[in-house]
ROSE-4610 file (N, C-alpha, C; in Angstrom, 1 decimal, always signed):
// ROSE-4610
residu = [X/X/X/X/X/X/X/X/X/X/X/X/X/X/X/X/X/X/X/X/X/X/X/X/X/X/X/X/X/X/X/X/X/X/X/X/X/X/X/X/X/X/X/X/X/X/X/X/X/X/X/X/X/X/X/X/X/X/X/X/X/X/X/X/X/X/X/X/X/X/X/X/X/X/X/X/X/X/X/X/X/X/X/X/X/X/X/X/X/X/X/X/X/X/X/X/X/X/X/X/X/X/X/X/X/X/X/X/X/X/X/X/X/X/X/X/X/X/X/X/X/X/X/X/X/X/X/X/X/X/X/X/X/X/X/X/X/X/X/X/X/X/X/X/X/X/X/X/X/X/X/X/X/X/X/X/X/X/X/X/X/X/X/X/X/X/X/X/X/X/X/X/X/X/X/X/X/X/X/X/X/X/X/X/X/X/X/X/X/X/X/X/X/X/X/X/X/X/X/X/X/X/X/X/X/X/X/X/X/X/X/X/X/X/X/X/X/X/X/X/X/X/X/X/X/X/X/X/X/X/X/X/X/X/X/X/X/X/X/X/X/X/X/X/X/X/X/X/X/X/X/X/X/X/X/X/X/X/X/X/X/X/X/X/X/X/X/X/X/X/X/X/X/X/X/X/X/X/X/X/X/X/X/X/X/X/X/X/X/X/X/X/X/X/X/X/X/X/X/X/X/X/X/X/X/X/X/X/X/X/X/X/X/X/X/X/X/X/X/X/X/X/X/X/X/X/X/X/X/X/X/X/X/X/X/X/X/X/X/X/X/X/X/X/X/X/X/X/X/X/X/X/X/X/X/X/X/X/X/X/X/X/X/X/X/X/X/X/X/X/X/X/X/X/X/X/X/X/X/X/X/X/X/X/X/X/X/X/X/X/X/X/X/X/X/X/X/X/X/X/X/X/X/X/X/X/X/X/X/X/X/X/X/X/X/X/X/X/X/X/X/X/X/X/X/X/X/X/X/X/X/X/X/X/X/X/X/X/X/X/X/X/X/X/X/X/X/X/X/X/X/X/X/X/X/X/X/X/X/X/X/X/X/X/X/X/X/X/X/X/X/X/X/X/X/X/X/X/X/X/X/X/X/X/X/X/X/X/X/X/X/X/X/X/X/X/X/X/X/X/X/X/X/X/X/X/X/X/X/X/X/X/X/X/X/X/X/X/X/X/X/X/X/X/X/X/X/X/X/X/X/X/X/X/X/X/X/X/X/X/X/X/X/X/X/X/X/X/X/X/X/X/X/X/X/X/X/X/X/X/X/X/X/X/X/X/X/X/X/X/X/X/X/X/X/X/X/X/X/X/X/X/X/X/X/X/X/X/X/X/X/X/X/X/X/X/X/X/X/X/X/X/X/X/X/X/X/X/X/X/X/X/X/X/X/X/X/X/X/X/X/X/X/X/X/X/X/X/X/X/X/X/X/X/X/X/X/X/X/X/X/X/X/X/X/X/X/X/X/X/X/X/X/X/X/X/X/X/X/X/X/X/X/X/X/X/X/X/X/X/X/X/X/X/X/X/X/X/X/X/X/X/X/X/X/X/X/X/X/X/X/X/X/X/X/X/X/X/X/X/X/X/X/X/X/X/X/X]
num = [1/1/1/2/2/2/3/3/3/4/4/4/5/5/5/6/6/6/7/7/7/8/8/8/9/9/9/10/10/10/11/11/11/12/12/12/13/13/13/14/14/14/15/15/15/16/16/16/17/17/17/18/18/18/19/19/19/20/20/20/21/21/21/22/22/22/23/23/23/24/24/24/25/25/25/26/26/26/27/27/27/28/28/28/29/29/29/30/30/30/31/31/31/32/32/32/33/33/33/34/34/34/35/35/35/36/36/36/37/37/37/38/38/38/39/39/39/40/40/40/41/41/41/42/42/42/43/43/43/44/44/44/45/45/45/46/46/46/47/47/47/48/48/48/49/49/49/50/50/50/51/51/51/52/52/52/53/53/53/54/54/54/55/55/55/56/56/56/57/57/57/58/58/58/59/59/59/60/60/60/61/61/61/62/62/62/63/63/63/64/64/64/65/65/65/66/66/66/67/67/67/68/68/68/69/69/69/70/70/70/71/71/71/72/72/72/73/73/73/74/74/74/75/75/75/76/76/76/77/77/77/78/78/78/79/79/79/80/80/80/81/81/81/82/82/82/83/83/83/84/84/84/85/85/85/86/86/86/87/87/87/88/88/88/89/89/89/90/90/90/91/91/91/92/92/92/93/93/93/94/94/94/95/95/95/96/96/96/97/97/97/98/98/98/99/99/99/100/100/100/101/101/101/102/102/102/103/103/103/104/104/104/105/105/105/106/106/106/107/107/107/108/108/108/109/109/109/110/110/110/111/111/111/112/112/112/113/113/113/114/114/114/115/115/115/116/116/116/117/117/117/118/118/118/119/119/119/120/120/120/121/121/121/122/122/122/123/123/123/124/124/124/125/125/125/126/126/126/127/127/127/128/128/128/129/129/129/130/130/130/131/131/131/132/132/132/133/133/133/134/134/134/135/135/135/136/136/136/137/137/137/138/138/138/139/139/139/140/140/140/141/141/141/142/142/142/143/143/143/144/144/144/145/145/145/146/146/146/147/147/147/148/148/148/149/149/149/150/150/150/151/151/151/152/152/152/153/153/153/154/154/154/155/155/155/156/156/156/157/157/157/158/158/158/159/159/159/160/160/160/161/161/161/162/162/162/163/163/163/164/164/164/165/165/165/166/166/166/167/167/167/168/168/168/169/169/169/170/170/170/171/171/171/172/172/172/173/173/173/174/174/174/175/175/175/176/176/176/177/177/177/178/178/178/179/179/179/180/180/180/181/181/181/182/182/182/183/183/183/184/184/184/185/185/185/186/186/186/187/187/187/188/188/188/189/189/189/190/190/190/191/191/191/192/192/192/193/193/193/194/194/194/195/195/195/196/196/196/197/197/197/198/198/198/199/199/199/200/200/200/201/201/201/202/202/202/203/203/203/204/204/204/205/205/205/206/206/206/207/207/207/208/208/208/209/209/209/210/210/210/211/211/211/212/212/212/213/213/213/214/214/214/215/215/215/216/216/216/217/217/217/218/218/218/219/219/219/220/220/220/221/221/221/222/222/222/223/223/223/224/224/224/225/225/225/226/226/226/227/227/227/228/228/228/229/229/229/230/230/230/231/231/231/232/232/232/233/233/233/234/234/234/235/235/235/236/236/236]
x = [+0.8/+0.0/+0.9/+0.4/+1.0/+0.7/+1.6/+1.8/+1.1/+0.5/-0.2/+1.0/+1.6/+3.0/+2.4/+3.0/+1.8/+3.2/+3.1/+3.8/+3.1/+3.5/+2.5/+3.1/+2.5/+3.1/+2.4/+3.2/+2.5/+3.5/+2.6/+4.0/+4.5/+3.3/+3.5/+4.0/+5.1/+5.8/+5.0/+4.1/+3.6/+2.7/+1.9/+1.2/+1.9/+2.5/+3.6/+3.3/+3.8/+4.3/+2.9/+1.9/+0.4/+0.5/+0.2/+0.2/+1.2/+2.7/+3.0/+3.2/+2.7/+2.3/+1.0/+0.3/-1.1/-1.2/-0.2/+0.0/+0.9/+1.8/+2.9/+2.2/+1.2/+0.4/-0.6/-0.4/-1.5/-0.3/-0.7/+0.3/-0.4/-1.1/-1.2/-1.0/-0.5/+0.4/+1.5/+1.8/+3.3/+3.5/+4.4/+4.7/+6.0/+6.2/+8.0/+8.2/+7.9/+8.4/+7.7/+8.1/+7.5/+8.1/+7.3/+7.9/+7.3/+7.6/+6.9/+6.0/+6.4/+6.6/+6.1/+5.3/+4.5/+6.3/+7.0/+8.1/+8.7/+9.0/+9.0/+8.5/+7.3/+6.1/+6.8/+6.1/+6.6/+7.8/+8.7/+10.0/+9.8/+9.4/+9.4/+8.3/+7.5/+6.3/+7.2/+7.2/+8.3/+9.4/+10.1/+11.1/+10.5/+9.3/+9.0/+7.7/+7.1/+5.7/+4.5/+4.4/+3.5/+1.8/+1.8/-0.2/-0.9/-0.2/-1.6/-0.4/-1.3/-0.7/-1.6/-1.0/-1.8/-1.0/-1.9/-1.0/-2.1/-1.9/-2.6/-2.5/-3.6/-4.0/-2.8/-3.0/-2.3/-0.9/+0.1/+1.1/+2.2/+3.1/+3.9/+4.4/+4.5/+4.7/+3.8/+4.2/+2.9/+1.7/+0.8/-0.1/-0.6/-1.3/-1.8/-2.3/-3.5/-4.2/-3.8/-2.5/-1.9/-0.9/-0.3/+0.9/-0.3/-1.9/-2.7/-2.9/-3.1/-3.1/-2.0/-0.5/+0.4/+0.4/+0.2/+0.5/-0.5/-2.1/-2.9/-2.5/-2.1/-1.5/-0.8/+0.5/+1.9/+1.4/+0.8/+0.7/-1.1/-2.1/-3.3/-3.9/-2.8/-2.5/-2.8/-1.8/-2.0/-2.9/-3.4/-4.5/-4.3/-5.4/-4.9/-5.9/-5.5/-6.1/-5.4/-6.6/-6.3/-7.1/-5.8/-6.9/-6.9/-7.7/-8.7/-9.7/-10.3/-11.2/-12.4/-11.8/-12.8/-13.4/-14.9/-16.4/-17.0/-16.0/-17.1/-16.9/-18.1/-18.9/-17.8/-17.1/-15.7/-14.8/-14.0/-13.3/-13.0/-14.6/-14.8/-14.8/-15.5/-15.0/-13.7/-12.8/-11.6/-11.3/-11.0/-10.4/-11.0/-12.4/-12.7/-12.1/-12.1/-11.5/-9.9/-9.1/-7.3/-7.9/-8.8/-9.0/-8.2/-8.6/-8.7/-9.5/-9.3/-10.3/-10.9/-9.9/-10.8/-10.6/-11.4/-11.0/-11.3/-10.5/-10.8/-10.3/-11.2/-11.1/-9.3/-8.9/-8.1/-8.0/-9.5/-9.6/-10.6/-10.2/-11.4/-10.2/-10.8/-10.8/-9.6/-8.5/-7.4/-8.0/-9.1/-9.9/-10.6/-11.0/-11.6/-10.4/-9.6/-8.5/-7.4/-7.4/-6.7/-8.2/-9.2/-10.2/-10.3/-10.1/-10.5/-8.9/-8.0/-6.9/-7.0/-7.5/-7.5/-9.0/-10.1/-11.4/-10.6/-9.6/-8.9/-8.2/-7.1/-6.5/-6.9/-8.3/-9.2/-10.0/-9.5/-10.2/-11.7/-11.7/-12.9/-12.8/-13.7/-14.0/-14.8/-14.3/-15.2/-15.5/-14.6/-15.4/-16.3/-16.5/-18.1/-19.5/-19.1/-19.9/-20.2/-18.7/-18.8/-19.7/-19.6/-20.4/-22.0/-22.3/-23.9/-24.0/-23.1/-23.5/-23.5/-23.1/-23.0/-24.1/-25.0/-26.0/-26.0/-27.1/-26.8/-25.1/-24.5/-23.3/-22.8/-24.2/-24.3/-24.8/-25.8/-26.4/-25.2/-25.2/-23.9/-22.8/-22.2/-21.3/-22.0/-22.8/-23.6/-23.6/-23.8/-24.6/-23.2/-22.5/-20.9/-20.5/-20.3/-19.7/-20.4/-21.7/-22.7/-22.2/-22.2/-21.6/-20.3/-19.2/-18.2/-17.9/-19.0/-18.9/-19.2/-19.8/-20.9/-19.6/-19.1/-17.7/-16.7/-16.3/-15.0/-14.3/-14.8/-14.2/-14.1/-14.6/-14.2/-12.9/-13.1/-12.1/-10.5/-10.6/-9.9/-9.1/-9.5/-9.0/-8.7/-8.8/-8.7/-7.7/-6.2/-5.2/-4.8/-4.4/-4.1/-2.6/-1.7/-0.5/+0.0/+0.9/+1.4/+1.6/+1.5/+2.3/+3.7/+4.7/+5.9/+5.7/+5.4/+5.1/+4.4/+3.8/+3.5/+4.4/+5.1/+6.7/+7.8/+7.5/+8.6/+8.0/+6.5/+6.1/+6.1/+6.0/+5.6/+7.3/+8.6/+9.3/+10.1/+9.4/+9.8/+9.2/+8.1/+7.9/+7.8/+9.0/+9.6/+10.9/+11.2/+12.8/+13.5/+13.5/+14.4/+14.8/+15.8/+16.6/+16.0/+16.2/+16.4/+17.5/+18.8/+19.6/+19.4/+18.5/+18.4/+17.3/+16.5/+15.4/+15.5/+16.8/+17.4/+18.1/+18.6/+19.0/+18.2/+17.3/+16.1/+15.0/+14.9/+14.3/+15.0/+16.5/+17.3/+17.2/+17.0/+17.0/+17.8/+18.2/+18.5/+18.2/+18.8/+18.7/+17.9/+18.0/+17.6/+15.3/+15.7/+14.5/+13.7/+14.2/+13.8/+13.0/+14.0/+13.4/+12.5/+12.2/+11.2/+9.7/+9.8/+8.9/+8.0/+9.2/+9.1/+8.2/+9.1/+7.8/+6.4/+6.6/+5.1/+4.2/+4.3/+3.4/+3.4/+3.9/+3.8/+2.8/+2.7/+2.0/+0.6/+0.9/-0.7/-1.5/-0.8/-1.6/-2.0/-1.0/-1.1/-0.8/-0.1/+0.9/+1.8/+2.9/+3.8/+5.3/+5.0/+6.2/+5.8/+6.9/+7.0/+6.4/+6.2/+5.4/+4.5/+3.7/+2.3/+1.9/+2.5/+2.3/+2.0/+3.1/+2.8/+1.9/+1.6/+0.5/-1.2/-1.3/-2.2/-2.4/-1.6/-1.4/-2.3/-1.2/-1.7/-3.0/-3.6/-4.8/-5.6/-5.4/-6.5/-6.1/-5.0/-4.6/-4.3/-3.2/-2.6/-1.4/-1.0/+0.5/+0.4/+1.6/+1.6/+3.2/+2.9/+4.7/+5.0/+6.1/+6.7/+8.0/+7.9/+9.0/+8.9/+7.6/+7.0/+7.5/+8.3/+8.5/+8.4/+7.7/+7.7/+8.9/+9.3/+11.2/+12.0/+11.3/+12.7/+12.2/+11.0/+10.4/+11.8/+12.3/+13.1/+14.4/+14.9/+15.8/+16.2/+14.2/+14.0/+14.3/+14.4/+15.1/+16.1/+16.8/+17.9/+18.1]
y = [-1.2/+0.0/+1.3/+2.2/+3.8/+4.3/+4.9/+5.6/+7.5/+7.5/+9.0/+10.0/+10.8/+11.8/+13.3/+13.6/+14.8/+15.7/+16.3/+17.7/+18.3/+18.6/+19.0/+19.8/+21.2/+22.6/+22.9/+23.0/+23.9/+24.4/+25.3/+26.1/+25.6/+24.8/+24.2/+22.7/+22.3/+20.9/+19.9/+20.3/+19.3/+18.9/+19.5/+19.1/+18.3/+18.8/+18.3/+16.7/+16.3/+14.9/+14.4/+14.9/+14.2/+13.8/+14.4/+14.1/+12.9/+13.1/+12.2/+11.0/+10.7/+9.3/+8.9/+9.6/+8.8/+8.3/+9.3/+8.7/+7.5/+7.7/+6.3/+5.3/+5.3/+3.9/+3.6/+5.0/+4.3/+4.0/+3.0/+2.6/+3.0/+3.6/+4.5/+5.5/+6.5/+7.9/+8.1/+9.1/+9.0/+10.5/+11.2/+12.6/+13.0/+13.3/+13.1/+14.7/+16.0/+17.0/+17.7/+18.7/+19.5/+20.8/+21.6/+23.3/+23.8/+24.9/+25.7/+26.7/+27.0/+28.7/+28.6/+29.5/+29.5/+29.6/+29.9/+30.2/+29.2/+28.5/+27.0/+25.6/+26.4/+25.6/+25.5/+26.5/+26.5/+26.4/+25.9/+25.1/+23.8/+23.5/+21.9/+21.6/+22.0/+21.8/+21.8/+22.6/+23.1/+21.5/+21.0/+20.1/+19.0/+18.8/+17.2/+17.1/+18.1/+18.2/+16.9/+17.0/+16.1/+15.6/+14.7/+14.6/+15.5/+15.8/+16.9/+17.4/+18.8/+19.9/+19.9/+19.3/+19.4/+20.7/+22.1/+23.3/+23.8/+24.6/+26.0/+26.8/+27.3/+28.5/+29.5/+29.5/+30.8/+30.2/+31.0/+30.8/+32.0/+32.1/+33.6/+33.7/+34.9/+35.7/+35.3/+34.7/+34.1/+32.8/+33.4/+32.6/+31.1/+30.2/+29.2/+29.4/+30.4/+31.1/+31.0/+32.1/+32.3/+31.3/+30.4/+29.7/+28.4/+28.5/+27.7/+28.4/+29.3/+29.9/+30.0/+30.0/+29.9/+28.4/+27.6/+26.4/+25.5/+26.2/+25.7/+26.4/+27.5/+28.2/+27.3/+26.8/+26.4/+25.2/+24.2/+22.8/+22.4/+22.7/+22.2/+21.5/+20.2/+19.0/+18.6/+19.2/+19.0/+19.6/+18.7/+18.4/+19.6/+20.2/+21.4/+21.1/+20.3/+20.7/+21.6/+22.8/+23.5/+23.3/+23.8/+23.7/+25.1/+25.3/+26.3/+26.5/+27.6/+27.7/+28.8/+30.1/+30.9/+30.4/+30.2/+30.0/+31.1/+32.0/+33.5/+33.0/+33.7/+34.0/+34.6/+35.3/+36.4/+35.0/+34.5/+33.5/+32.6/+32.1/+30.5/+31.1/+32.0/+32.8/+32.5/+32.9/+33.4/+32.0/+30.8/+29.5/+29.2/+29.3/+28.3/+29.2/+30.2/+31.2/+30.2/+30.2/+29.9/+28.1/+27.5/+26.3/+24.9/+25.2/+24.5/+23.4/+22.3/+21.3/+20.8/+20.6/+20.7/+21.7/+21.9/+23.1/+21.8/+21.7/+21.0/+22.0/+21.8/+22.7/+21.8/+22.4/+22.3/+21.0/+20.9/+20.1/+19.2/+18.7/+17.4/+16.4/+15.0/+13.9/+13.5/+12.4/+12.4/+11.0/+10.7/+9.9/+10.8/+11.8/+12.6/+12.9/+13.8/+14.3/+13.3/+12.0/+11.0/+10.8/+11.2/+10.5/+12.0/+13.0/+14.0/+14.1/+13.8/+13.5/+12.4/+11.6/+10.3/+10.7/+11.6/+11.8/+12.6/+13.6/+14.8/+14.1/+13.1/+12.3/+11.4/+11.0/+10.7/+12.0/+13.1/+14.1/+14.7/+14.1/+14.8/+16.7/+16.9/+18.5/+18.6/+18.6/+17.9/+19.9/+20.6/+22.2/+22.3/+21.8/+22.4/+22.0/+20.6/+20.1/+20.6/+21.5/+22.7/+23.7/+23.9/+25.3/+25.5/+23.7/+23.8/+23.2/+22.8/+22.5/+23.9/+25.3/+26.0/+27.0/+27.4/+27.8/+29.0/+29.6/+30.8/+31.3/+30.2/+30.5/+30.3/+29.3/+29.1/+30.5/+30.7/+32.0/+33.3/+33.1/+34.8/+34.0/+32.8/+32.7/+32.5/+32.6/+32.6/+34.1/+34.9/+35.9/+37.2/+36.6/+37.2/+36.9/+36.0/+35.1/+36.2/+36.1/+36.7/+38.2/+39.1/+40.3/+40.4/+39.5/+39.7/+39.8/+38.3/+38.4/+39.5/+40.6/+41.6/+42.6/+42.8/+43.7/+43.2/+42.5/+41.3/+42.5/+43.4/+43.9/+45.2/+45.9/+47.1/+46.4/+45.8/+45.1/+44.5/+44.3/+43.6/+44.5/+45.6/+46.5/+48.1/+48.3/+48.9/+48.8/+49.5/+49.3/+50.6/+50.9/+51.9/+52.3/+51.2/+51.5/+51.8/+52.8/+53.3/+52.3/+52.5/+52.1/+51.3/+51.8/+52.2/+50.9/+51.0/+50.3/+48.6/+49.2/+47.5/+47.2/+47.6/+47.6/+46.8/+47.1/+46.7/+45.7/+45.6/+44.5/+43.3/+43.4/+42.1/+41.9/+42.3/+42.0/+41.4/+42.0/+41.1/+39.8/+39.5/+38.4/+37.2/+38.1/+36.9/+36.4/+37.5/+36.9/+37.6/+39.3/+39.8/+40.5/+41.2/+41.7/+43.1/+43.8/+45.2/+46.2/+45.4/+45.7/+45.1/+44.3/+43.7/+44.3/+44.9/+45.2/+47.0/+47.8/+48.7/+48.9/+48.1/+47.5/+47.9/+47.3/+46.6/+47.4/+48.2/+49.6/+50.7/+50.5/+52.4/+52.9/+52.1/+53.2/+53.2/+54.0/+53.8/+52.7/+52.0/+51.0/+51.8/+52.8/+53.2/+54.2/+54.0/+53.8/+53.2/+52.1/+50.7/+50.5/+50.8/+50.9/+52.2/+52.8/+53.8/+53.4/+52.7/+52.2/+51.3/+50.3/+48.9/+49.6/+50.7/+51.4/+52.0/+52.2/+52.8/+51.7/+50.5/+50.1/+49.0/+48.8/+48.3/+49.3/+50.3/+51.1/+51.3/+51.4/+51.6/+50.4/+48.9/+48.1/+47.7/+48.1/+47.7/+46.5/+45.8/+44.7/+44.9/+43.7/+43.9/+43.5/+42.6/+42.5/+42.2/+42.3/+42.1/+41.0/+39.6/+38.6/+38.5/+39.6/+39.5/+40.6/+41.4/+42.5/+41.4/+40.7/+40.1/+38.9/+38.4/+37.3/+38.1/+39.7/+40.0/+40.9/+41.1/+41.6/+40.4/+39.4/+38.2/+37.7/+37.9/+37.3/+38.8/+39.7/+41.0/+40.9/+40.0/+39.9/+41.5/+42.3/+43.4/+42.8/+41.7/+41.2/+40.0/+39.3/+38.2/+37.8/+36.2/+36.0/+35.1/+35.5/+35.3/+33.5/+34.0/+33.0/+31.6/+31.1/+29.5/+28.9/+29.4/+29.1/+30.5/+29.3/+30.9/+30.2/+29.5/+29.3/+30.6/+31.5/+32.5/+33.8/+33.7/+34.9/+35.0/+34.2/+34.1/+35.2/+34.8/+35.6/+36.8/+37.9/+38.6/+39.9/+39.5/+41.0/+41.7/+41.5/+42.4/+43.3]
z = [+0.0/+0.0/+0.0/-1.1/-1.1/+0.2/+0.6/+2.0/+1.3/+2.0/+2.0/+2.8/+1.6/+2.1/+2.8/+4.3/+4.6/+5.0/+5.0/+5.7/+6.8/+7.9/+9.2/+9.5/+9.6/+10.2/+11.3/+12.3/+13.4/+14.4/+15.5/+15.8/+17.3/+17.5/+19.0/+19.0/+19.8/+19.5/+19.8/+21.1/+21.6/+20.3/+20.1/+19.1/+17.9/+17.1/+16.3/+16.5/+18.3/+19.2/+18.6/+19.1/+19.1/+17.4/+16.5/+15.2/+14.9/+15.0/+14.5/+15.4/+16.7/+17.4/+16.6/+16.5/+15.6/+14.3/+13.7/+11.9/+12.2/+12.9/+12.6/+13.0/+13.9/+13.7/+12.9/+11.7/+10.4/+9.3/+9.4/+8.3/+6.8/+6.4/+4.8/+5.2/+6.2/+6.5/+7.1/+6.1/+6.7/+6.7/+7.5/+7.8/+7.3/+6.3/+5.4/+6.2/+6.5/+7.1/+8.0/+8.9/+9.6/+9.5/+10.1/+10.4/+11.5/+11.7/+12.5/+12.0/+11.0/+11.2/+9.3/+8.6/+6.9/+6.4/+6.9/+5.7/+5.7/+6.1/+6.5/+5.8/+6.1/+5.5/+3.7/+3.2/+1.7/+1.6/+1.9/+1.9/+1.9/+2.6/+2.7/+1.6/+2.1/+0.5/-1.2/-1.3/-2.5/-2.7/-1.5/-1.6/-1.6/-0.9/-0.9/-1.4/-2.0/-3.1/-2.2/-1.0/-0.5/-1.3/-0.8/-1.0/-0.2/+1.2/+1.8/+2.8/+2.9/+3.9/+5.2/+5.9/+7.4/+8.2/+8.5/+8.8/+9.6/+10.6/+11.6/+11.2/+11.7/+10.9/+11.5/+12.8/+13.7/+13.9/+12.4/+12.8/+12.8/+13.3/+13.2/+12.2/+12.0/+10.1/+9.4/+8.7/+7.5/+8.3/+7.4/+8.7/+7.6/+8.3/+7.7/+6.3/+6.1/+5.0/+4.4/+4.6/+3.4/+2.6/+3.7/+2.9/+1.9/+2.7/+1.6/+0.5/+0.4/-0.9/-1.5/-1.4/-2.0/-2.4/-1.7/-1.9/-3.0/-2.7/-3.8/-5.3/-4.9/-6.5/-7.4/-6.6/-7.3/-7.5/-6.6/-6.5/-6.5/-7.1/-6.7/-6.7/-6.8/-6.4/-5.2/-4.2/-2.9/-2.4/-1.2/-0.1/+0.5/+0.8/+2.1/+3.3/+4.3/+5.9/+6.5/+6.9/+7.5/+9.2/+10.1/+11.5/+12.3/+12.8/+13.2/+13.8/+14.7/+15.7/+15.2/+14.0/+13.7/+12.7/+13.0/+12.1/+11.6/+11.9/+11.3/+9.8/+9.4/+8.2/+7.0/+7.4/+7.0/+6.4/+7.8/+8.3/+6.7/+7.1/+6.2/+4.6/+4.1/+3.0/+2.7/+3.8/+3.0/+3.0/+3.9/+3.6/+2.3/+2.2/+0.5/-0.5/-0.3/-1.6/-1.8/-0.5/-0.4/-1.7/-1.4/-1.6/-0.8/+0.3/+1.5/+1.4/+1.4/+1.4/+2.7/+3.4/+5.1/+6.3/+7.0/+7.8/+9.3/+10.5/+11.6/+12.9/+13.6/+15.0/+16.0/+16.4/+17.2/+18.4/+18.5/+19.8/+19.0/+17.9/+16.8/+17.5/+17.6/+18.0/+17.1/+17.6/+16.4/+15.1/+15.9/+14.8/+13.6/+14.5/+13.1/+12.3/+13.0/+11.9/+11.3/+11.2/+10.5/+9.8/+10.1/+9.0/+7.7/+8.4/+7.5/+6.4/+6.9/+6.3/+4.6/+5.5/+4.2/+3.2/+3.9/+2.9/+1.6/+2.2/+1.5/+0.1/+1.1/+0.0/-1.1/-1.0/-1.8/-3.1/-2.7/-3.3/-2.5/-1.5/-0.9/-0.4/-0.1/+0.2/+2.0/+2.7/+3.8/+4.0/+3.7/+3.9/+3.8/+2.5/+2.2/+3.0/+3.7/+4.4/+5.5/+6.2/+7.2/+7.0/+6.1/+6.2/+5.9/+5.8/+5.9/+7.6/+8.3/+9.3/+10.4/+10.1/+11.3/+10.7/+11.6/+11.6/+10.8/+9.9/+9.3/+8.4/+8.2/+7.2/+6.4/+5.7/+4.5/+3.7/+4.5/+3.9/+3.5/+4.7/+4.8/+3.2/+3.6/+2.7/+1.2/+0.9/-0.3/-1.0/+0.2/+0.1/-0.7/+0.5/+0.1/-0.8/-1.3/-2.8/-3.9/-3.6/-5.2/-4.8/-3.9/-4.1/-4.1/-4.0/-4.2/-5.8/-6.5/-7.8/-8.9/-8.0/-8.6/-8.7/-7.7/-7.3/-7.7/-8.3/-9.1/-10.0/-10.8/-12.0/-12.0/-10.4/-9.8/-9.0/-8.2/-6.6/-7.8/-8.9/-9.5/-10.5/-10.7/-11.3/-11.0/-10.2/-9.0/-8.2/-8.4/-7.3/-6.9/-5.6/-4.7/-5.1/-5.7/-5.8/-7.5/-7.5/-9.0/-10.0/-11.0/-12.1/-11.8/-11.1/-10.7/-9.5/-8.3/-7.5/-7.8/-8.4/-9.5/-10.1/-10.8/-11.4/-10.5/-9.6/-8.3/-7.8/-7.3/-6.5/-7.2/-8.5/-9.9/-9.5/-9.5/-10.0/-8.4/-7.1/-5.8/-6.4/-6.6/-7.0/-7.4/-8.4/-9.4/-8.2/-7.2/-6.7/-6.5/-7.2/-7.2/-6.3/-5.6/-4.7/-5.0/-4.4/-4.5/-5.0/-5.4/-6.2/-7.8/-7.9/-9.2/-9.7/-8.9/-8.9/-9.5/-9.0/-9.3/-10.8/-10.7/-11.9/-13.7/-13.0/-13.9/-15.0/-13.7/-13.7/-13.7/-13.6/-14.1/-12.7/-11.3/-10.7/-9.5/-8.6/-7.1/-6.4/-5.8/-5.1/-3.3/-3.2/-2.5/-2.9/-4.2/-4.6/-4.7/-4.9/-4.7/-3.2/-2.4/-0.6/-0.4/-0.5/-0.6/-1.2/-2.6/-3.4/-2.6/-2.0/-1.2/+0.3/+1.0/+2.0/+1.8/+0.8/-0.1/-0.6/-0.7/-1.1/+0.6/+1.7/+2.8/+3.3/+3.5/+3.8/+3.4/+2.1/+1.2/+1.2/+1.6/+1.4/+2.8/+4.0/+5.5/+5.6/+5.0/+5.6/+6.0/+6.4/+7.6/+6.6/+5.2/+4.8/+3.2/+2.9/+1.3/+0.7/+1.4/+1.0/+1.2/+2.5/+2.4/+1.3/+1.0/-0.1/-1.3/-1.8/-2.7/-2.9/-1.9/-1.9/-2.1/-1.2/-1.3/-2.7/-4.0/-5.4/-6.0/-5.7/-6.7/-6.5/-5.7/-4.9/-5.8/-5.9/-6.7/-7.7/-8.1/-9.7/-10.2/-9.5/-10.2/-10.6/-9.9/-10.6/-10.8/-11.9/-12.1/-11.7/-10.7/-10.6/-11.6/-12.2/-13.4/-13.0/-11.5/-10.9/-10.8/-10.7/-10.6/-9.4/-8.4/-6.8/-6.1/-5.1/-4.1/-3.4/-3.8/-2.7/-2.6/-4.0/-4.4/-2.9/-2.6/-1.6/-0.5/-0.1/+1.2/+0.4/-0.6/-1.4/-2.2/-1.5/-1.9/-1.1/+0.1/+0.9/+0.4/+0.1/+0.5/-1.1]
């Protein structure tokens, strides 16, 4: 029997311990890496291209969400369980948008979450089945969807940041440095960093990769790079 390949992120060890005592006694799972931490995450993902991403939501720097949406982008192949405690209406939106196939609470049974593991690896969707079970949030997330769809081609075409600044962010992106990035564009490397505070600001993120995760996600930029491995190599 094929062994079901998982990657498990989370930021607490103990947990980590719980997970992999329960898989090693399923003999069709197996846990080939771990991390702590989203930057992490998309490392090991990137290296060992698993069947499913078992990850928390609440992690430092980059949060669960997001490294699912990075990860469904590149790979939408792999399984995404994500685990989690917020049911808001908001919340559950944003996981099905990332394409999250299961969302499980924190404190689910390790029977449930070895079961919602293998429905996933099968191609199941057990989300969707969440969100007819909590009261009123099918509705809300219905309701959201159809006005988001209505707002799609204002919300999508519509950016706060320059010409110039899209110039720069498309090309963090891809990988590039801020000297390559100077380069590229004719200009100061110290322009570059100015550009790079201006659009931290205008968008109210905290770093360059949430900038760029939240572009591609409104589709003002396109990464040209095909790994987000290159993000780690994009500071300086």
């Amino acid at each position: 029997m094929a062994q079901t390949s998982i990657v498990l992120v989370h930021d607490h060890e103990l947990f980590r311990e719980g997970v992999r005592y329960h898989v090693q006694a399923s003999p069709d799972l197996q846990i080939v890496a771990e991390a702590s931490n989203g930057q992490q995450a998309i490392q090991q993902v990137e290296h060992h291209e698993p069947d499913l991403l078992l990850i928390n939501t609440d992690l430092p720097g980059i949060s669960g969400l997001e490294v699912a949406w990075v990860v469904k982008r590149d790979h939408p192949q792999i399984g995404v369980v994500l685990i989690g405690s917020d049911t808001s209406p908001q919340h559950i939106i944003k996981v099905i948008r990332s394409g999250v196939a299961a969302y499980v609470a924190p404190n689910a049974s390790w029977e449930h979450m070895l079961h919602t593991l293998r429905v996933v690896n099968r191609g199941g969707y057990p989300v969707n089945e969440l969100v007819l079970t909590i009261p009123h949030v099918a509705e809300q997330v219905l309701d959201e969807f159809r006005q988001r769809e209505i707002d799609r081609e204002t919300q999508n075409f519509y950016s706060p940041l320059s010409p110039r600044e899209l110039q720069v962010l498309e090309l963090i992106a891809r990988g590039q440095t801020n000297k390559a990035i100077a380069q590229s564009l004719d200009i100061s490397n110290q322009t570059v960093k100015n550009h790079v505070s201006s659009i931290l600001r205008k968008l109210a993120v905290n770093g360059r990769m949430q900038a760029v995760i939240y572009a591609l996600r409104q589709g003002w930029i396109k990464d040209g790079s095909g790994s987000q491995g290159s993000f780690s190599r994009a500071e300086g």
